[in-house]
C-alpha positions in Angstrom: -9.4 -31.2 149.5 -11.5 -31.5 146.6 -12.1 -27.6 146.1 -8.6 -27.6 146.4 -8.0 -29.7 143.1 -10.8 -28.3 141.8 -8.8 -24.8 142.1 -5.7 -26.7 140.1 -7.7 -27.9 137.1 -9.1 -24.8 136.5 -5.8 -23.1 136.8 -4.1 -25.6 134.4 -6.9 -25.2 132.4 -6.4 -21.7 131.8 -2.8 -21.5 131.7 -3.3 -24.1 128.6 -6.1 -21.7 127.0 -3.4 -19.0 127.6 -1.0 -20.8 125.7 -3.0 -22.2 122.9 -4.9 -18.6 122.2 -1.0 -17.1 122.0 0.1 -20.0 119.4 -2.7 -19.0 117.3 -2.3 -15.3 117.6 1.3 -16.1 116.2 0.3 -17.9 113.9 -2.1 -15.6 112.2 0.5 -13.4 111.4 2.3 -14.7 108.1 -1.2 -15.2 107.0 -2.1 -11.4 107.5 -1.1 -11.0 103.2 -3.6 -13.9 102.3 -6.4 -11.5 101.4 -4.2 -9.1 99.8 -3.3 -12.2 97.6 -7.0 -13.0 97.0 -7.9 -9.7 95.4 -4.7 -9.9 93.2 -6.1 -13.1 92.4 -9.5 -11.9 91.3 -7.9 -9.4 88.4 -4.9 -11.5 86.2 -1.7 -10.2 85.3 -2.3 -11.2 82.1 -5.5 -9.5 81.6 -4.7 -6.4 83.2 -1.5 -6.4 80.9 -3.6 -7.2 78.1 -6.4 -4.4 78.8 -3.9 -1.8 79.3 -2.2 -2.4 75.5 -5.5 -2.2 73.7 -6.6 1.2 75.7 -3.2 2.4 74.6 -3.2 1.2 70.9 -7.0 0.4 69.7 -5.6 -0.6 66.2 -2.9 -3.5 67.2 -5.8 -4.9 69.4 -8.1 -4.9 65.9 -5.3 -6.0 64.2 -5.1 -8.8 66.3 -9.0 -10.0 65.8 -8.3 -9.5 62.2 -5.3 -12.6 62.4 -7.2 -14.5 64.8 -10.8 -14.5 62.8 -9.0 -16.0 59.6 -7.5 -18.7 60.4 -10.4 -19.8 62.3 -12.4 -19.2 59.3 -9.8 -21.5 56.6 -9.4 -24.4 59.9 -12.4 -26.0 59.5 -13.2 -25.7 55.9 -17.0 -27.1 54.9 -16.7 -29.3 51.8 -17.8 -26.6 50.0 -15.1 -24.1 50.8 -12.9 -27.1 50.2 -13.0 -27.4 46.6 -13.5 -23.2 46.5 -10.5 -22.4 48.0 -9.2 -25.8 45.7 -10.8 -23.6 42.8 -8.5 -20.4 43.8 -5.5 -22.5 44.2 -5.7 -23.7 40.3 -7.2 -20.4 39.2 -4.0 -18.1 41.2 -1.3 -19.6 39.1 -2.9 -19.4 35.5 0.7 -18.1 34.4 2.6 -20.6 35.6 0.4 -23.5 34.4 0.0 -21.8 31.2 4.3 -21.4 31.2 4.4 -24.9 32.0 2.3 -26.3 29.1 3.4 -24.6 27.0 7.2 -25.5 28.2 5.9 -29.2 27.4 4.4 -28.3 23.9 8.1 -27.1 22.9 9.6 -30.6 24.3 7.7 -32.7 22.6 6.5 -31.7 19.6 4.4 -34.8 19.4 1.3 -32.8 21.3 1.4 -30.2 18.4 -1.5 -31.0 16.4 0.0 -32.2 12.7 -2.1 -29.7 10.6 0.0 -26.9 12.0 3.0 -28.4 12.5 3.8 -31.6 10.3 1.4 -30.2 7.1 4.0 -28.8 4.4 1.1 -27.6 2.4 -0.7 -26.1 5.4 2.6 -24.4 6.4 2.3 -22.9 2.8 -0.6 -21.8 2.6 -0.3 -19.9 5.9 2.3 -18.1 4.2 0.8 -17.4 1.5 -1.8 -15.7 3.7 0.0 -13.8 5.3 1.5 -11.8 1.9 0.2 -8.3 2.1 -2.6 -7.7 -0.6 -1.8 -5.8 -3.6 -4.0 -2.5 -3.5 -7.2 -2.3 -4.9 -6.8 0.0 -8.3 -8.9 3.4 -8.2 -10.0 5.7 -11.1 -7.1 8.5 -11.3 -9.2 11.0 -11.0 -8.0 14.9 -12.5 -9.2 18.5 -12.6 -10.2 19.6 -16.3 -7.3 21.8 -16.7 -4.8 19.2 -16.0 -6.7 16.6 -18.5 -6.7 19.9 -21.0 -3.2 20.2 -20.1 -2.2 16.1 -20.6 -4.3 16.3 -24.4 -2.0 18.4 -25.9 1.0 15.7 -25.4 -1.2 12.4 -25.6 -4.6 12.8 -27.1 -7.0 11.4 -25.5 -10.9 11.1 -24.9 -12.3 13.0 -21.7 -14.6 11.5 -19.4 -16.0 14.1 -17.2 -18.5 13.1 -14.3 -20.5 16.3 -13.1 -21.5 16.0 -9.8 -22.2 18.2 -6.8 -21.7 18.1 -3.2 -25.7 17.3 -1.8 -26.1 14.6 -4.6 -27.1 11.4 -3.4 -26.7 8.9 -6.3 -23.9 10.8 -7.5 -22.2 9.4 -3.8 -23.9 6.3 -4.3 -21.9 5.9 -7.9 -18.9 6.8 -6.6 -18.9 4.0 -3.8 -20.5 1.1 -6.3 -19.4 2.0 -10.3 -16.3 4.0 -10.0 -15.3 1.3 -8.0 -15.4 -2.0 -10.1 -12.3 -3.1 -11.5 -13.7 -3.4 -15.1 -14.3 0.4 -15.3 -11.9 1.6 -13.3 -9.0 -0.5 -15.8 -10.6 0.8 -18.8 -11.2 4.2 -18.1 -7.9 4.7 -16.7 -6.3 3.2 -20.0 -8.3 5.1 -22.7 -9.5 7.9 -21.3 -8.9 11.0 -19.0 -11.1 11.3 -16.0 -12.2 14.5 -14.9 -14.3 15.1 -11.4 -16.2 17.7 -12.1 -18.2 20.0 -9.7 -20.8 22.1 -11.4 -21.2 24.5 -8.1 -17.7 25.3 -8.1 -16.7 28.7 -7.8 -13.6 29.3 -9.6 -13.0 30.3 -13.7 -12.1 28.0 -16.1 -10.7 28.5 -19.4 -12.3 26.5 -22.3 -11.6 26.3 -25.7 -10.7 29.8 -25.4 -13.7 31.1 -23.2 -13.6 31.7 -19.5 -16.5 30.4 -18.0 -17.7 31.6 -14.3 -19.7 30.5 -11.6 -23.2 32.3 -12.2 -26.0 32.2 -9.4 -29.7 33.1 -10.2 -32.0 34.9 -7.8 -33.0 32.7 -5.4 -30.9 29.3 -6.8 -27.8 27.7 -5.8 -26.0 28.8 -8.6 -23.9 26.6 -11.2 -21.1 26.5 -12.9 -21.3 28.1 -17.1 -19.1 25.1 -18.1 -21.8 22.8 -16.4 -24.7 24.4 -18.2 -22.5 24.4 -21.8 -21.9 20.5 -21.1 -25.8 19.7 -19.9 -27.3 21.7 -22.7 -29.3 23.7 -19.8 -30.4 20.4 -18.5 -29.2 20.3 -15.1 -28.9 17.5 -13.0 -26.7 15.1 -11.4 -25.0 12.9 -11.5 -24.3 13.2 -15.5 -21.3 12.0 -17.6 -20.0 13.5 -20.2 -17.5 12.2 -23.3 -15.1 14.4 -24.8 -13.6 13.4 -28.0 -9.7 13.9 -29.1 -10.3 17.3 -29.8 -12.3 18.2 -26.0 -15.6 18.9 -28.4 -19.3 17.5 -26.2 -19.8 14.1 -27.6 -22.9 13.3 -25.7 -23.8 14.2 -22.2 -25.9 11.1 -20.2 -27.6 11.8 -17.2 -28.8 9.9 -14.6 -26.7 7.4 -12.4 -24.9 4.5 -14.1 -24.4 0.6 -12.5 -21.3 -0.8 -13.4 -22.6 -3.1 -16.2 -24.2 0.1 -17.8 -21.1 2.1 -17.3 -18.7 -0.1 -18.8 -20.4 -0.6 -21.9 -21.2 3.4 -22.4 -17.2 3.7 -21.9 -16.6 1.1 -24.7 -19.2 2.3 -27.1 -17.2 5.7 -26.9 -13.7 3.9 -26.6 -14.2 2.1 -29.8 -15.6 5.1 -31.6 -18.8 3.0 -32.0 -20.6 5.7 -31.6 -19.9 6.7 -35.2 -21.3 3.9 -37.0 -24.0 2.0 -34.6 -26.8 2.9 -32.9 -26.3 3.1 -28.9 -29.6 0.8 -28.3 -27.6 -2.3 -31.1 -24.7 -1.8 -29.1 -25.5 -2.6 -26.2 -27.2 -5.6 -27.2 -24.6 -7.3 -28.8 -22.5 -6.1 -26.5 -24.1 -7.8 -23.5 -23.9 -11.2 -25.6 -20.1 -10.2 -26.3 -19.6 -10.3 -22.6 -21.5 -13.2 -22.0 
């Protein structure tokens, strides 16, 4: 009897192993994907995605660092970058602050300092500097056939100034004496002024005589007229006074300062020359000007 019950339990037993072993066998099935799902799991859509752009287009993917770096960079500004980038906001608009301030100078005139604005005399005086200068006067310099030519209408004394083209202080007189306003005024109103190179290479006619350009063996070579003015005595600069008549007054050599070269122009002017002594002259002369 026992073995007999002992036979049921064991068959129940097995029967109920049976049945639970087939419940889980079915249910294992649905869950037969799960580890298909778990290695999806492991690589993201998202990343995958994002991968396969930037293997396709590098520079998009750079691009994208670019964006991303800068903003990070201005969102947590230090104090320092805080009153830098401050700095670049005032210093990117100079136009329109300058615009603007100048809009509010216009308005109110009030902000206009008075010395160029309210100041009649000021005003004035800014015009009057802004009058164009009158031109400085010059020496009206001719050739010594056109001051020939002029004598025969107007007479007039000659003043010739030989020079050449190497000669230092005759440059040097040109720049300083033939410059001041004294001589330049007085020469040009009572005499004829005649530039005069004494290497030049063309005839003149003089008084009747042609006179050439001569060179010695081994010189530069000068002018005949030169030599007939100089005596022989060549050197530069000289000047040289003509009377009425274009006769050699006196030639004097050397250069001449203004001072010097206003009072030689007077003393011949004046016909001085006739009557007093050069060295008088230009004593009292000095205490004239004085």
């Amino acid at each position: 009897m026992r073995h007999l019950f002992f036979l049921i339990t064991v068959f129940a037993l097995s029967i109920t192993l049976a049945n639970a072993q087939s419940n889980v066998r079915a249910g294992a099935q649905p869950t037969k994907p799960a580890p298909a799902v778990t290695q999806r799991a492991t690589t993201p859509p998202s990343a995958a995605s994002t991968s396969g752009k930037s293997n396709i287009s590098p520079k998009p993917a750079t691009t994208t660092k670019e964006v991303v770096r800068k903003p990070s960079t201005e969102s947590k500004p230090t104090a320092q970058s805080r009153d830098n980038s401050t700095a670049a906001k005032t210093t990117t608009t100079p136009a329109k602050t300058t615009a603007r301030s100048t809009g509010a100078a216009t308005k109110t005139p009030a902000t206009i300092p008075a010395v160029t604005t309210r100041n009649p005399s000021t005003s004035k005086n800014v015009t009057v500097k802004q009058q164009p200068v009158a031109p400085v006067a010059t020496i009206r310099w001719m050739t010594i056939e056109e001051a020939l030519e002029r004598s025969k209408t107007e007479k007039r004394k000659i003043y010739i100034d030989v020079y050449t083209d190497w000669c230092g202080w005759c440059k040097h007189m040109d720049s300083t004496t033939f410059r001041d306003q004294g001589v330049v005024n007085y020469i040009n109103e009572k005499y004829y002024p005649v530039k005069f190179n004494a290497e030049q290479t063309s005839d003149i006619v003089y008084k009747g005589k042609t006179y050439k350009f001569t060179r010695q063996q081994g010189g530069r070579g000068h002018h005949e007229l030169a030599a007939l003015w100089l005596n022989n005595r060549l050197s530069y600069p000289t000047s040289v006074v003509l009377n009425e008549d274009q006769d050699i007054i006196q030639p004097i050599p050397g250069f001449q300062d203004s001072k010097k070269m206003d009072a030689i122009l007077h003393y011949f002017g004046t016909d001085n020359h006739k009557k007093t002594p050069w060295e008088k002259y230009e004593r009292n002369y000095g205490k004239e000007k004085k």
